[in-house]
C-alpha positions in Angstrom: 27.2 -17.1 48.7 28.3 -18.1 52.1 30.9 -20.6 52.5 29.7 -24.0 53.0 30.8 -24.8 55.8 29.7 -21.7 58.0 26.2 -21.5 56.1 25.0 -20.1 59.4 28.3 -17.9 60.2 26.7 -15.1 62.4 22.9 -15.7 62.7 20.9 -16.0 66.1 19.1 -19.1 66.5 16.7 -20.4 69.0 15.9 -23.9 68.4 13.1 -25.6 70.8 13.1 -28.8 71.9 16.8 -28.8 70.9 18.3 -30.7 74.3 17.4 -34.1 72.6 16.5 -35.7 68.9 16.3 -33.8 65.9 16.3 -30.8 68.3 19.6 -31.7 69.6 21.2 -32.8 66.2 19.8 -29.2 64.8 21.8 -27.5 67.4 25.1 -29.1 66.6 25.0 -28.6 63.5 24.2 -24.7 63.5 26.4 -24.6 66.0 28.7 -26.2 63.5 27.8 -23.8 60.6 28.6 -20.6 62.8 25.2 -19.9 64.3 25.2 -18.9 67.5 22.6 -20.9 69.1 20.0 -21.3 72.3 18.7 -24.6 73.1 15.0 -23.6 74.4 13.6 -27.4 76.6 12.3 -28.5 79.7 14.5 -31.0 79.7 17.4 -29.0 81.9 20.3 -31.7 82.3 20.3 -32.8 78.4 20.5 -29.1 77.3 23.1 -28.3 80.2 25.2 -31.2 79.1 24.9 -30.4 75.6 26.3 -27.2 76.0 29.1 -28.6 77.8 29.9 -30.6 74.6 30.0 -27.9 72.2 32.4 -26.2 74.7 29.7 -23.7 75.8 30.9 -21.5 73.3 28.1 -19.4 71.5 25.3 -21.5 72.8 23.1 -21.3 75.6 20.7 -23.4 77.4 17.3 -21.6 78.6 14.4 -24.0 80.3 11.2 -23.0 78.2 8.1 -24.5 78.3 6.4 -23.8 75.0 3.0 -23.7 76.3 4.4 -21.1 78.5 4.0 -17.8 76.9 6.1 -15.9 79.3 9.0 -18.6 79.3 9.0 -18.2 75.1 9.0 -14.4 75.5 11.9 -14.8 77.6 13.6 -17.0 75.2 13.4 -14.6 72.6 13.8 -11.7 74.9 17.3 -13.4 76.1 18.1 -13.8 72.4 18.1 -10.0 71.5 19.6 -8.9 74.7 22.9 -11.1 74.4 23.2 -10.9 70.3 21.2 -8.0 69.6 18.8 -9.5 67.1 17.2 -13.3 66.4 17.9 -14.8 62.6 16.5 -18.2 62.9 13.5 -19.6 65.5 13.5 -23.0 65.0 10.2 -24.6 66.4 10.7 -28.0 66.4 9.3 -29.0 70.2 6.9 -31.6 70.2 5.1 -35.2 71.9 3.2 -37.9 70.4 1.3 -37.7 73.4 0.1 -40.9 76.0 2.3 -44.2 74.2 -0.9 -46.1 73.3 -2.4 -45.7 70.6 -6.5 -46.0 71.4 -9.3 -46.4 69.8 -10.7 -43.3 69.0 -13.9 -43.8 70.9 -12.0 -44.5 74.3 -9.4 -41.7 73.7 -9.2 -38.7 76.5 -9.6 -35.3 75.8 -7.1 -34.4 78.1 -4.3 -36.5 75.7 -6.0 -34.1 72.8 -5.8 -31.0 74.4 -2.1 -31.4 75.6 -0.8 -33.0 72.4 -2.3 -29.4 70.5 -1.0 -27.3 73.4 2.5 -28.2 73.0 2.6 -29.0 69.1 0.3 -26.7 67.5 -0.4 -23.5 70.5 3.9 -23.8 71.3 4.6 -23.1 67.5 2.6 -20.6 67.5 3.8 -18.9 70.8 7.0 -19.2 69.0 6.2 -17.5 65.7 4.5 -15.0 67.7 7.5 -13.7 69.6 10.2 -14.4 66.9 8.2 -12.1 64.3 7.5 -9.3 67.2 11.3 -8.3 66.9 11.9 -10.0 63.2 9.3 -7.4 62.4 10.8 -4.6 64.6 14.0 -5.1 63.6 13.7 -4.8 59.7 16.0 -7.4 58.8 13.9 -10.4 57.6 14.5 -14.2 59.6 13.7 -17.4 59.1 10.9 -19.2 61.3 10.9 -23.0 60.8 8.6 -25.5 62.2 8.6 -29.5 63.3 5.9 -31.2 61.2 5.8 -34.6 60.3 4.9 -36.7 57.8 0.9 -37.3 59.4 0.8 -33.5 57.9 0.8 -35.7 54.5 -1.0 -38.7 55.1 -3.2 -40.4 57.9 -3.0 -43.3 59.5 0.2 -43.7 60.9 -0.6 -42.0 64.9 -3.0 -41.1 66.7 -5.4 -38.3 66.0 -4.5 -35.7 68.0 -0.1 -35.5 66.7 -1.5 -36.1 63.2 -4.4 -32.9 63.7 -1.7 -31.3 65.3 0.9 -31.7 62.6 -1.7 -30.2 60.3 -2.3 -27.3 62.6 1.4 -26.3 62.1 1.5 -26.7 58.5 -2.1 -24.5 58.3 -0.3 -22.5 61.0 3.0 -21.8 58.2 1.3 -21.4 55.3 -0.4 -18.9 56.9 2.7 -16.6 58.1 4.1 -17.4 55.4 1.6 -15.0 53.7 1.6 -12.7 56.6 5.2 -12.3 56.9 6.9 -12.1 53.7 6.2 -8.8 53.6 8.5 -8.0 56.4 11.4 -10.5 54.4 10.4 -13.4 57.0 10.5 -17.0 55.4 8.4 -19.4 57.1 8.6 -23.3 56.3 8.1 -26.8 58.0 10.4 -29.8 57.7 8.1 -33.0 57.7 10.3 -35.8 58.5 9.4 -39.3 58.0 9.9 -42.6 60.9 13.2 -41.2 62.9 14.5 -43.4 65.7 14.2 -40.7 68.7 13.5 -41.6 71.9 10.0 -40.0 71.3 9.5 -42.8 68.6 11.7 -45.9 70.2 9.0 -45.4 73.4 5.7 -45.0 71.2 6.9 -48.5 69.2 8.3 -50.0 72.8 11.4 -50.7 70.9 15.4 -50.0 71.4 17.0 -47.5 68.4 18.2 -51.0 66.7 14.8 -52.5 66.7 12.9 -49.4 65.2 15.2 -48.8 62.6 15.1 -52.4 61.7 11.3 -51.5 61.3 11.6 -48.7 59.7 14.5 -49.9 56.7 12.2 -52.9 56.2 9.4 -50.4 55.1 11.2 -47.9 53.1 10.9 -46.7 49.8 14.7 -45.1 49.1 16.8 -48.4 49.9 20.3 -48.2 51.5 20.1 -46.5 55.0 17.4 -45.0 57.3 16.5 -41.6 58.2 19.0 -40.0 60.8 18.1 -37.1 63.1 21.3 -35.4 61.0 19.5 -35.8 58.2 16.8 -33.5 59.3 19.2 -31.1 60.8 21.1 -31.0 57.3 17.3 -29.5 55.8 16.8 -27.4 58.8 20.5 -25.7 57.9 19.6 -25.2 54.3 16.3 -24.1 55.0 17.7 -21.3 57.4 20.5 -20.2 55.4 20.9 -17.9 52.4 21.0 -20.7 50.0 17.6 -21.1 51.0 16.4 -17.5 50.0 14.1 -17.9 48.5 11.8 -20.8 49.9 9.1 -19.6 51.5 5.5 -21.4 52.5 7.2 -24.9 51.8 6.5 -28.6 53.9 9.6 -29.6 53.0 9.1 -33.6 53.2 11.9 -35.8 54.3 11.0 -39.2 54.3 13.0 -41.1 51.1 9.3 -40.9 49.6 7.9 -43.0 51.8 4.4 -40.9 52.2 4.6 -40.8 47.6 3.1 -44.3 48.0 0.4 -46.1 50.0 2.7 -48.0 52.2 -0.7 -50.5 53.5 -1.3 -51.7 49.8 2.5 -52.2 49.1 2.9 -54.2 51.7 -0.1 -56.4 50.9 1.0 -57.2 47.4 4.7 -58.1 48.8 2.7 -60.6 51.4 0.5 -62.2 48.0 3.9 -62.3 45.8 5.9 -64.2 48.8 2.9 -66.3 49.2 2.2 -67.2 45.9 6.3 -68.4 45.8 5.5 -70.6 48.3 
C-alpha cells in the first residue's frame, strides 16, 4: 500500500475547474499527496495564483475551456509531453447556469444548452482525451467526474444542472463499462450543499450565511460540508486504496438526499407549532 500521506506520490493529474472550489481544494490536496498536478480553468489569475501558493512546484496552470475540444486535447496533450503519461483526469468543471431559478415555462434554451455544454459535453471532452492515451499507454488511470447530489434527487435546481448531473452519471456508468477493460476506473463524486462561490451567488448569500442554511438542514449534525471534504473522496477515489471501485456515484452529502428533506421539514414546523 502507498503511504498515507503521499497516496498520489507520482501520478499525473489534470483536474478541471481546479483554479477555484472543490476544483481548487482537489488540487492542493493531490498536490499534497505527491501528484503532480495541472489546474485546467478559464479562470487565468486564480489558477496562476494558485500555483504561486503551492510554490509552482509540480503543478501547472493551462487556460482550458471544456467545451473547447482543442483546448482539452491540449491539456492532456501538455500532460504527456511534460510527465510522459496522465494517471488521474479529474473532471470536475461545472455552472449552475443563469442565478435565477425560473419557472420552467419561461426558462431559455440558450441557459439549457450552455449549462449541458459545459457540464455534461466538457466531461465528456475530458474522458475522451484522457482514455485516448490511458488506452495507448497500457497502464490503466483513473477518470473521475463532478456530479452532484440532483444526480440523486430532484428538486433542489433548476432543470438543466440537475439533467446535466444525470448526464455525467449516465455518461460514467457508461465508461465504466467501456473502459475497465483497458484497467481504467471511472467514478463520480456527488457532493451535497457546498459553500462555493458558485452556490453563495445562486442563494445571493455570503459563505457564512449559506452554511448557516445549509447546517440548519442537515442530516449528520456537527459541521457542514467543506470543499476539503470532497477533495479528501476525490484522493481516495484516485489512489490505489481505491482499486477497486469502479462505476460508483460516490455521494457525499452526511445523508442528506437518504431522506425527503420537504417532508422533514414540514413535520419539524407541525411539532414546533403544536408546542406553541
Amino acid at each position: 500500500m502507498a503511504p498515507v500521506a503521499k497516496r498520489l506520490e507520482g501520478k499525473v493529474a489534470i483536474i478541471t475547474g481546479g483554479a477555484r472550489g472543490i476544483g481548487a481544494a482537489a488540487a492542493k490536496l493531490f498536490h499534497q499527496h505527491g501528484a503532480n498536478v495541472i489546474i485546467a480553468d478559464v479562470q487565468d489569475e486564480l489558477g496562476i495564483s494558485l500555483c504561486k501558493s503551492l510554490t509552482n512546484k509540480n503543478i501547472d496552470y493551462l487556460h482550458c475551456d471544456v467545451t473547447s475540444e482543442q483546448d482539452v486535447k491540449n491539456a492532456v496533450d501538455f500532460a504527456v509531453s511534460k510527465y510522459g503519461h496522465l494517471d488521474i483526469m479529474f473532471n470536475n468543471a461545472g455552472i449552475s447556469g443563469e442565478p435565477i431559478k425560473r419557472p420552467l415555462e419561461v426558462s431559455t434554451a440558450e441557459d439549457f444548452k450552455r449549462v449541458l455544454e459545459v457540464n455534461a459535453f466538457g466531461a465528456f471532452l475530458g474522458a475522451k482525451h484522457a482514455a485516448r492515451v490511458m488506452v495507448e499507454a497500457q497502464r490503466g488511470g483513473v477518470i473521475l467526474f463532478t456530479s452532484s447530489i440532483c444526480s440523486v434527487i430532484g428538486g433542489h435546481s433548476k432543470p438543466a444542472y440537475t439533467a446535466s448531473k444525470h448526464a455525467v452519471v449516465g455518461l460514467m456508468k457508461d465508461l465504466c463499462v467501456e473502459l475497465g477493460q483497458h484497467g481504467i476506473r471511472v467514478n463520480c463524486i456527488a457532493p451535497g450543499g457546498v459553500a462555493t462561490k458558485m452556490m453563495n451567488d445562486w442563494m445571493k448569500m455570503e459563505r457564512e450565511g449559506t452554511e448557516a442554511m445549509l447546517r440548519s438542514i442537515e442530516v449528520l449534525k456537527g459541521s457542514v460540508i467543506k470543499e476539503e471534504d470532497v477533495a479528501e473522496a476525490a484522493v481516495f477515489l484516485s489512489s490505489d486504496e481505491g482499486r477497486f471501485i469502479s462505476g460508483v456515484n460516490l455521494v457525499v452529502d452526511g445523508g442528506y438526499s437518504s431522506t425527503n428533506a420537504a417532508s422533514a421539514m414540514t413535520l419539524k414546523a407541525l411539532k414546533n407549532k403544536d408546542k406553541i
